[in-house]
C-alpha positions in Angstrom: 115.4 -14.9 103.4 112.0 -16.0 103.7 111.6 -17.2 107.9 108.8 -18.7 109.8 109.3 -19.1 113.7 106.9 -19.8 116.7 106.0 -17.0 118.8 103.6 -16.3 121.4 101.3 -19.1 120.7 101.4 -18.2 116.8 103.5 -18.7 113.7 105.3 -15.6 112.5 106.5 -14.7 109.5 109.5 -12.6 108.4 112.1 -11.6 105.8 115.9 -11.0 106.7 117.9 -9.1 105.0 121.2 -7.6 105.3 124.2 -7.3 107.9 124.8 -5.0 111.2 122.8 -4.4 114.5 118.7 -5.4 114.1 116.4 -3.4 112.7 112.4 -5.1 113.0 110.0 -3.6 111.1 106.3 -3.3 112.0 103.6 -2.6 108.9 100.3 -1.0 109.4 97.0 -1.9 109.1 95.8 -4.6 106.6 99.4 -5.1 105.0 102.2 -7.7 105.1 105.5 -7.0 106.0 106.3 -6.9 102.2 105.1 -3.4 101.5 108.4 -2.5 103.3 110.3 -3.6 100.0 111.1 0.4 98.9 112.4 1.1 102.5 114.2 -2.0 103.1 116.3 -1.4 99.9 118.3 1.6 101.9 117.9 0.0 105.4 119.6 -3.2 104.4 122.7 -1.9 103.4 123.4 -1.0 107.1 121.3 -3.1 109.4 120.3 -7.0 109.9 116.9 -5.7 108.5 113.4 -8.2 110.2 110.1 -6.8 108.1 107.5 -9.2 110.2 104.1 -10.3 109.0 102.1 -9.1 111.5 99.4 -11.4 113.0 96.3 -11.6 110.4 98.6 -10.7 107.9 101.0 -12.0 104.7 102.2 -15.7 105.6 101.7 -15.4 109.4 98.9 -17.1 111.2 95.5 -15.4 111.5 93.9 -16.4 114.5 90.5 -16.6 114.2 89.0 -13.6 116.9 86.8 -10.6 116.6 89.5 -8.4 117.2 93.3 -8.1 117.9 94.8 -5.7 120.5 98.2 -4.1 120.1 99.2 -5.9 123.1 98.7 -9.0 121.6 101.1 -7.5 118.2 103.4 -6.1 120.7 104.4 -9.6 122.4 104.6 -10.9 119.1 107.6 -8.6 118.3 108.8 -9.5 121.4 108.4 -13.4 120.9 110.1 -12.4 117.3 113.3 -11.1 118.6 113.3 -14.1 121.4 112.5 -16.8 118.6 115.2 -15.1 116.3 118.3 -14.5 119.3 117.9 -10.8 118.9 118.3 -9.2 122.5 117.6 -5.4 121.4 116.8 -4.3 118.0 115.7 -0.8 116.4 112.0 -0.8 115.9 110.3 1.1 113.0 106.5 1.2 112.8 103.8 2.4 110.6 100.8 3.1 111.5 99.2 0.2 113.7 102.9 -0.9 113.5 104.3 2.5 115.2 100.6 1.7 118.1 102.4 -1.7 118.3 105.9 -0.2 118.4 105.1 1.9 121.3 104.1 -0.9 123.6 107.1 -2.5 122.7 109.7 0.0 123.7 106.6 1.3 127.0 106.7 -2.7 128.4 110.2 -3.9 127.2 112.7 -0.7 127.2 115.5 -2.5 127.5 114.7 -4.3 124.3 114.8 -1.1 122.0 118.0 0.8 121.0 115.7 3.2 119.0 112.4 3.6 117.9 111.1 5.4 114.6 107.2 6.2 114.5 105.8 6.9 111.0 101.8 7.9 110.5 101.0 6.8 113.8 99.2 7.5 117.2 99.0 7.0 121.0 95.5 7.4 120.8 93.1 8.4 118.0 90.5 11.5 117.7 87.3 11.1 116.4 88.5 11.5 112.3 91.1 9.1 112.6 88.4 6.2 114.7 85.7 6.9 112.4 88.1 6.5 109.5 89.0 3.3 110.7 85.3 2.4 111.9 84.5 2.7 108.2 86.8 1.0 106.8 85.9 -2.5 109.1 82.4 -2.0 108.3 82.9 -1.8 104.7 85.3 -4.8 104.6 83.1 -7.8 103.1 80.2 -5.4 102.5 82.3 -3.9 99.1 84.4 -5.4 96.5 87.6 -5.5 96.9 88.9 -3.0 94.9 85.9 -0.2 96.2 87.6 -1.0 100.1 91.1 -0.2 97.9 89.3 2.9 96.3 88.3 4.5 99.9 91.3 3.7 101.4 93.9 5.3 98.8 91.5 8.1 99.1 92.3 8.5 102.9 96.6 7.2 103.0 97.4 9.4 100.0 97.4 13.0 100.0 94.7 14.4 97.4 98.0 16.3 96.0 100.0 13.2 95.4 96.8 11.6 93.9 95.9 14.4 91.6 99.8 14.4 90.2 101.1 10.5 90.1 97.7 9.0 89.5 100.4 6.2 86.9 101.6 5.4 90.9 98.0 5.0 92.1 97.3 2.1 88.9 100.1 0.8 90.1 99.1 0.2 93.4 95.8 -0.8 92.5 97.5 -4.0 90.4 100.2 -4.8 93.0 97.1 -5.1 95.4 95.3 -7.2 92.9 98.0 -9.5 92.5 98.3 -10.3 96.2 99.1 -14.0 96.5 98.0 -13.9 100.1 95.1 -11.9 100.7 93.8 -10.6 104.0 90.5 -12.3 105.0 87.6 -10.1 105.7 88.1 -11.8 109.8 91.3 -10.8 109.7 91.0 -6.8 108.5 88.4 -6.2 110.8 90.2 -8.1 114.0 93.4 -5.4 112.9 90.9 -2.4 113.0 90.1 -3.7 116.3 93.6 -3.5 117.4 93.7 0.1 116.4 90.8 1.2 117.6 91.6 -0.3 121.1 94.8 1.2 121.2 95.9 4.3 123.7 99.0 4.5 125.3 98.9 8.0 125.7 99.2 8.8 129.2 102.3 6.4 129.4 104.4 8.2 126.7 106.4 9.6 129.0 107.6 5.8 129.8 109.4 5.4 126.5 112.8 6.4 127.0 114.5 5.3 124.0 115.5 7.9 121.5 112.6 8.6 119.2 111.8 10.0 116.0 108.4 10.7 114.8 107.7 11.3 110.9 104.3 12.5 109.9 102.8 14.0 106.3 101.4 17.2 107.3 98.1 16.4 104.9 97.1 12.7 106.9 93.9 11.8 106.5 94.2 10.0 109.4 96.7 11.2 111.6 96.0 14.5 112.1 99.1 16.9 113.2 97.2 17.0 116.9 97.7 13.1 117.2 101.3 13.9 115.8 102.3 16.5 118.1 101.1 14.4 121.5 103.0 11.8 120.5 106.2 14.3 119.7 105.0 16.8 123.1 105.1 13.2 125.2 107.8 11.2 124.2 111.0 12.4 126.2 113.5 13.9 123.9 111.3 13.0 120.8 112.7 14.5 117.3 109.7 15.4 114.9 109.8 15.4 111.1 106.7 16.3 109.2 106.8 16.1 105.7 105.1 18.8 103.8 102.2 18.1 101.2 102.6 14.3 103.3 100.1 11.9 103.6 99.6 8.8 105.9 101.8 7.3 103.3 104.2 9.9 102.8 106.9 7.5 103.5 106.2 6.3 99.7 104.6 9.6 98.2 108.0 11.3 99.0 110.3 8.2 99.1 113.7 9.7 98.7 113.8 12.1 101.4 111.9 9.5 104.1 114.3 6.7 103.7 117.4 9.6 104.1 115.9 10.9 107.4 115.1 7.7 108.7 118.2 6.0 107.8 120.2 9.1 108.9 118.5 8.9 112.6 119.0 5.3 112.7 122.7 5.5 112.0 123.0 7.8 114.8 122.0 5.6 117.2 123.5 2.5 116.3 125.0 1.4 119.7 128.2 -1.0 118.3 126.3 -4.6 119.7 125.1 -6.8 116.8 
């Protein structure tokens, strides 16, 4: 079910699915809260599942600004989970989503019952910021689908690529067929975000049990940025997916959604 609620000072977007204790999830840069669809499929059969539009993105509003911070994203989730009666959820992020999640669970810990960090960072190195420095410049400078080109180029591994380019096509049309596209404004106010964000020396605030999962072949998240999140995080659980991408969490679908979901389960606390 297809929701729209007030929160912090914008409309959000969501879709809820499924029964049990909450589960919010929080997509990455430059995409709506539907590209969780292939993950959502396993989560839902055990959790009230909330994939979000973040703000900028999908069906939520898109405030007109030069840039977002994570901040901002994070007291949406918050506002979320107060506009929805949800006291304490299970967060999942990607990406700027797993930035975002981390500023939820640092500034509301008693609002997270667990907290899953795919192909994300505390802080970026100079690959991952000029990565995302070129991808905001060349949004509105390039077509469309050349923005698409360079950024499947840098989420999937050049392994993947080379061996299911059929899923690449794919991608390419599900993309094309967007009904609600980002505008340019938009894009480049969510690569501010990211590039803004560093929670790095407050890691050790985050106190939740925590799983990070990384591709060991990110373009942008190098294993570095992987390992201070995992070196940081009290009590942190790593798994890094061999041959991975920053979207190894599709490239190797099967096995992400049966680690994830397995760590999930293990911390579900009994309180809907």
């Amino acid at each position: 079910m297809i929701k729209q609620v007030k929160a912090n000072g914008i409309t959000i977007s969501c879709e809820e699915r499924g029964a049990g204790e909450p589960l919010i999830l929080v997509m990455g840069l430059g995409a709506p809260g539907a590209k969780w669809e292939p993950h959502i499929k396993a989560y839902e059969k055990h959790f009230r599942v909330v994939a979000m539009d973040n703000r900028g993105a999908g069906l939520s509003d898109k405030p007109v600004l030069d840039t977002y911070t994570t901040g901002e994203m994070a007291a949406d989730v918050v506002g979320l989970m107060d506009a929805l009666g949800i006291q304490s959820a299970h967060l999942h992020g990607i990406s700027m989503g797993g930035a975002i999640c981390q500023l939820v669970a640092i500034n509301h810990p008693h609002r997270v019952r667990s907290l899953v960090l795919t192909s994300t960072f505390a802080r970026m190195d100079v690959v991952f910021r000029r990565a995302v420095e070129m991808l905001r410049d060349a949004c509105g400078q390039v077509d469309g689908d050349t923005l698409n080109h360079i950024c499947q180029w840098i989420i999937y591994s050049h392994k993947f690529m080379n061996q299911r380019e059929d899923f690449i096509i794919s991608a390419d049309e599900a993309d094309s067929n967007d009904p609600n596209p980002m505008p340019v404004f938009a894009y480049k106010a969510q690569c501010g975000a990211c590039l803004s964000h560093n929670c790095a020396s407050r890691l050790h605030e985050i106190k939740c049990p925590t799983l990070v999962a990384s591709g060991d072949s990110d373009g942008f998240a190098s294993v570095d940025v992987t390992m201070e999140m995992v070196n940081n995080i009290p009590g942190a659980v790593l798994y890094m997916c061999k041959d991975g991408g920053h979207v190894h969490h599709w490239e190797q679908l099967e096995a992400f959604n049966e680690i994830t979901l397995d760590f999930l389960l293990a911390h579900r606390t009994g309180e809907h």
